[in-house]
Structure formats: structure tokens, C-alpha cells
C-alpha positions in Angstrom: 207.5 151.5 59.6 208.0 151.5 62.9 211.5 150.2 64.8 210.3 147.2 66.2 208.6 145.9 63.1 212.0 147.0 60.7 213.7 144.6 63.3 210.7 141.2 63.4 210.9 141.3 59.9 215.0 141.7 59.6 215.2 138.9 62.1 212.4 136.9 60.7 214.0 136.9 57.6 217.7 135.8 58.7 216.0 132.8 60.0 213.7 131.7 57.4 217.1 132.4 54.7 219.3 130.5 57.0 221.5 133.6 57.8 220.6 132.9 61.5 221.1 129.3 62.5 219.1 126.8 64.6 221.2 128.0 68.4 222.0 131.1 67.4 221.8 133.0 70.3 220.5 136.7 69.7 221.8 138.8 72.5 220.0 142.3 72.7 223.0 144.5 72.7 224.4 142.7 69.7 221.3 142.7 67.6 220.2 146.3 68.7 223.7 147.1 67.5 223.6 145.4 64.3 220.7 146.6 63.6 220.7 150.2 64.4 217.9 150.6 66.9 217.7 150.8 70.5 217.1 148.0 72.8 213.5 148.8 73.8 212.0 147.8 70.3 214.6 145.2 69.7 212.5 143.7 72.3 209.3 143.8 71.5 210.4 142.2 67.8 212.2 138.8 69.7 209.2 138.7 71.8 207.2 138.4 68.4 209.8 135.8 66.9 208.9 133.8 70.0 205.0 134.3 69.8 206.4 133.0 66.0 208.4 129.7 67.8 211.5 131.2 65.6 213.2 131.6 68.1 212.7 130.6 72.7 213.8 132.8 75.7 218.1 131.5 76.1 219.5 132.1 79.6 218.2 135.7 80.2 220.2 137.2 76.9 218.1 137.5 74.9 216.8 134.5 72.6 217.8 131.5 70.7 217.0 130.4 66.9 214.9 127.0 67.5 216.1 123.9 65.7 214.0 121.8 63.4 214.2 117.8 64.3 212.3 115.1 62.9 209.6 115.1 65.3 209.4 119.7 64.6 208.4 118.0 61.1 205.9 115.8 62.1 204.4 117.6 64.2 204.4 120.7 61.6 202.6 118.6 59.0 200.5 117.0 61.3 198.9 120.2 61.7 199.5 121.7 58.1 197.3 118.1 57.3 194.1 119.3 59.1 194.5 122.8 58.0 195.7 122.6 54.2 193.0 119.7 53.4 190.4 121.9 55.1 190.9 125.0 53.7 191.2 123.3 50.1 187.6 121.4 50.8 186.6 124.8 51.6 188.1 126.4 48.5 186.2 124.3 46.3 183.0 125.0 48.0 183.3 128.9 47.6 185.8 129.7 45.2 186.2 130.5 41.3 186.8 127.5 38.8 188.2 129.1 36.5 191.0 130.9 39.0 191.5 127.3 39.6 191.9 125.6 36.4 194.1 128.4 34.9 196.2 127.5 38.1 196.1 123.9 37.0 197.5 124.4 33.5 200.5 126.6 35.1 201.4 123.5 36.9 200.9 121.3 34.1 203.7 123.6 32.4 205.6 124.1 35.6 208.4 122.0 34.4 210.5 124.9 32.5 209.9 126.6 35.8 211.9 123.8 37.8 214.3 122.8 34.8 215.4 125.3 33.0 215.8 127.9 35.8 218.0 125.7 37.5 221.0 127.7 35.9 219.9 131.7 36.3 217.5 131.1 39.3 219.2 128.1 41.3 216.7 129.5 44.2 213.7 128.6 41.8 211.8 131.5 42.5 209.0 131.6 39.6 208.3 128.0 40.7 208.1 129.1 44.4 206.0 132.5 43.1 203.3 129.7 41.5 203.1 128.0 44.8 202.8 131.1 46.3 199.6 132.2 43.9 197.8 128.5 45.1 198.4 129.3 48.2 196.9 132.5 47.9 194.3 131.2 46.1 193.2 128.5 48.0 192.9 130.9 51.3 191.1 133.9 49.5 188.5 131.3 48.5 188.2 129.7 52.0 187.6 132.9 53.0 188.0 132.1 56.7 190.1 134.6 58.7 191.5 132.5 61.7 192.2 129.4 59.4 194.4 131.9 57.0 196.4 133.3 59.9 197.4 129.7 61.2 198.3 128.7 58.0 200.4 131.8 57.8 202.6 130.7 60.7 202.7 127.3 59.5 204.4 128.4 56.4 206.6 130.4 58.1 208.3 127.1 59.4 207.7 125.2 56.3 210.2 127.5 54.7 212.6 126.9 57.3 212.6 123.1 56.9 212.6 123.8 53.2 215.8 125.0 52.9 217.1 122.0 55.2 215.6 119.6 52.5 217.3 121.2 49.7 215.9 121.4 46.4 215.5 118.0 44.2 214.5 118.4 40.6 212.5 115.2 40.3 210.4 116.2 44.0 209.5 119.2 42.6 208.2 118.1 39.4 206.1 115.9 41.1 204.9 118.6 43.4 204.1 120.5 40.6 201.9 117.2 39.4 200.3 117.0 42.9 199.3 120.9 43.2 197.8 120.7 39.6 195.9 117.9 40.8 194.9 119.8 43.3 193.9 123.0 41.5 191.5 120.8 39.0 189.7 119.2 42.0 188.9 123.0 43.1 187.8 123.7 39.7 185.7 120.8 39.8 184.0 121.7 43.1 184.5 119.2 44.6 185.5 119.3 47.9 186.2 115.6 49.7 188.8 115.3 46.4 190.4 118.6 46.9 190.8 117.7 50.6 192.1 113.7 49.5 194.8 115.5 46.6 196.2 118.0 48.9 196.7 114.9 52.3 198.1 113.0 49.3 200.5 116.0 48.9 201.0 116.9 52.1 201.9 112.6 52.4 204.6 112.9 50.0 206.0 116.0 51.0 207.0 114.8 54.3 208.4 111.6 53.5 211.1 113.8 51.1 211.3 115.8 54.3 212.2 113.3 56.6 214.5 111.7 53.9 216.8 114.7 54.1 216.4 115.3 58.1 216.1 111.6 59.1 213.0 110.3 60.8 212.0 110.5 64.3 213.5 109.0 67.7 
């Protein structure tokens, strides 16, 4: 793997974890240092984080983390709206049912996923890995390049503002409710309810996401 791309993904990941705060400021001759490479790719990997919005050119040293406000949400799932609803209406047009409604019955059990992991896993992570398979899913079956790679980037944030809403038992139970709801409407093949679970979802979602951030100015 080459420098520059050791370093994006480094970097990318200290901001999506929360290692790397909203106004960090990542100077080149620190970060190159820290992370054992030379400036020249160093560059090339903040350029990417700021192709990524992660982070936005800071004074001529380098870059700083972006914060996530209120209206960073809204706007986020404004878009995430037209493109998750889409791709779902789209999944149910071309993809597998039965993909789909095995995906449904893991949700339908999800709940030992979000309970009882609570105490080994407090991150979750085999509720996150299911999510992570729908996702999947859903874009394989869409089967349309250029709407996969902006949803790509849009996840990249929604982890970010994920990690600001903190994780709440009773939200994720019903999440895991809403995406088996959407997985049987994919099954069904049927496309305009796919599309009406999923803005339904993606409705809920952001009102727990503006709960924990507060709501716009």
C-alpha cells in the first residue's frame, strides 16, 4: 500500500473513531511525524480527507477536522433521503428476495444483538456488522455505480454523527424494527414501499439525531 493511502486511511479513521476532534488542526510536520512518512504523501492523503469534507484547508498548516452542527445533519439526511429511498426502490426492482427476507428475520432477532452485547461489545459491533450487510445489500442490488459511491461518502459522515448521538438501547431496537421492515418490502418487490420504509427510517433517525446535537439555528 502505498504512503499516501497508509496515511487517508490512518487519518480517516481517527476522525470517524473520534481520536481526531471536530478543530483539530493537522499540521504536516506533526502528522508526517506521527505517522512516519514524509511530507509529500502526507499531502496528497489531507487533500483526499478534504475531497472527503473530513477535514477544510486551516490557515496554510495544513487542515482542520470539520465539525458536525445541526444544520451538517440536516443537510446529510437530506441527501441520504433521496439517495437511501432510491437505491432501496431500486433494490427491490433488481435484487434477490430471498437475500432480503433472510435479512429481515436477522433483524427480527436483532434484539440479542443490541441487549445482550451491551456488556462484552459496548461498541455493538454485530448489530453494526447486520447494518453493514443491508447496506451492502441494498447497493449490490441497485446495481448502480455512481449512486453507490455517494452513498459511500455519505456514510462516512453518518458515522461521525453517530458517535456524537451515542448509542440508546430503545433507538436501536426500533432501528432494527424499521430496517426489517425494510428488508421485507425488498423481498416483496415492491419498490414505492421500500422507498416509503426506508424515508420513514431515515425520519426517525434524524429526529434522535438532532435530540442529542440540538436542532438547527
Amino acid at each position: 500500500m502505498r504512503a499516501s493511502d497508509r496515511a487517508y486511511r490512518a487519518l480517516r479513521e481517527d476522525i470517524v473513531a473520534g481520536r481526531l476532534l471536530p478543530g483539530t488542526v493537522l499540521g504536516e510536520v506533526e502528522q508526517s511525524q506521527r505517522l512516519g512518512i514524509s511530507r509529500t504523501p502526507l499531502r496528497e492523503a489531507l487533500s483526499r480527507l478534504t475531497a472527503d469534507g473530513l477535514t477544510a484547508p486551516h490557515n496554510g498548516r495544513g487542515v482542520v477536522v470539520t465539525s458536525i452542527s445541526p444544520e451538517t445533519v440536516t443537510e446529510l439526511f437530506e441527501l441520504r433521503q433521496a439517495l437511501e429511498c432510491k437505491a432501496a426502490a431500486l433494490a427491490a426492482t433488481r435484487g434477490e428476495p430471498e437475500l432480503f427476507a433472510g435479512l429481515r428475520r436477522d433483524f427480527e432477532q436483532a434484539a440479542d444483538l443490541i441487549v445482550q452485547e451491551t456488556g462484552l461489545d459496548p461498541s455493538r459491533s454485530g448489530y453494526y456488522a447486520l447494518v453493514a450487510r443491508l447496506d451492502e445489500a441494498i447497493d449490490t442490488a441497485a446495481a448502480n455505480t455512481y449512486l453507490a459511491q455517494a452513498l459511500a461518502n455519505v456514510r462516512l459522515h453518518l458515522a461521525r454523527v453517530r458517535r456524537l448521538a451515542k448509542d440508546n438501547p430503545e433507538r436501536l431496537l426500533a432501528t432494527a424494527g424499521e430496517h426489517a421492515t425494510i428488508a421485507a418490502a425488498i423481498a416483496s418487490r415492491d419498490p414505492a414501499l421500500a422507498s416509503a420504509a426506508t424515508s420513514v427510517h431515515l425520519h426517525k433517525s434524524l429526529e434522535h439525531f438532532l435530540a442529542a446535537v440540538g436542532p438547527p439555528v
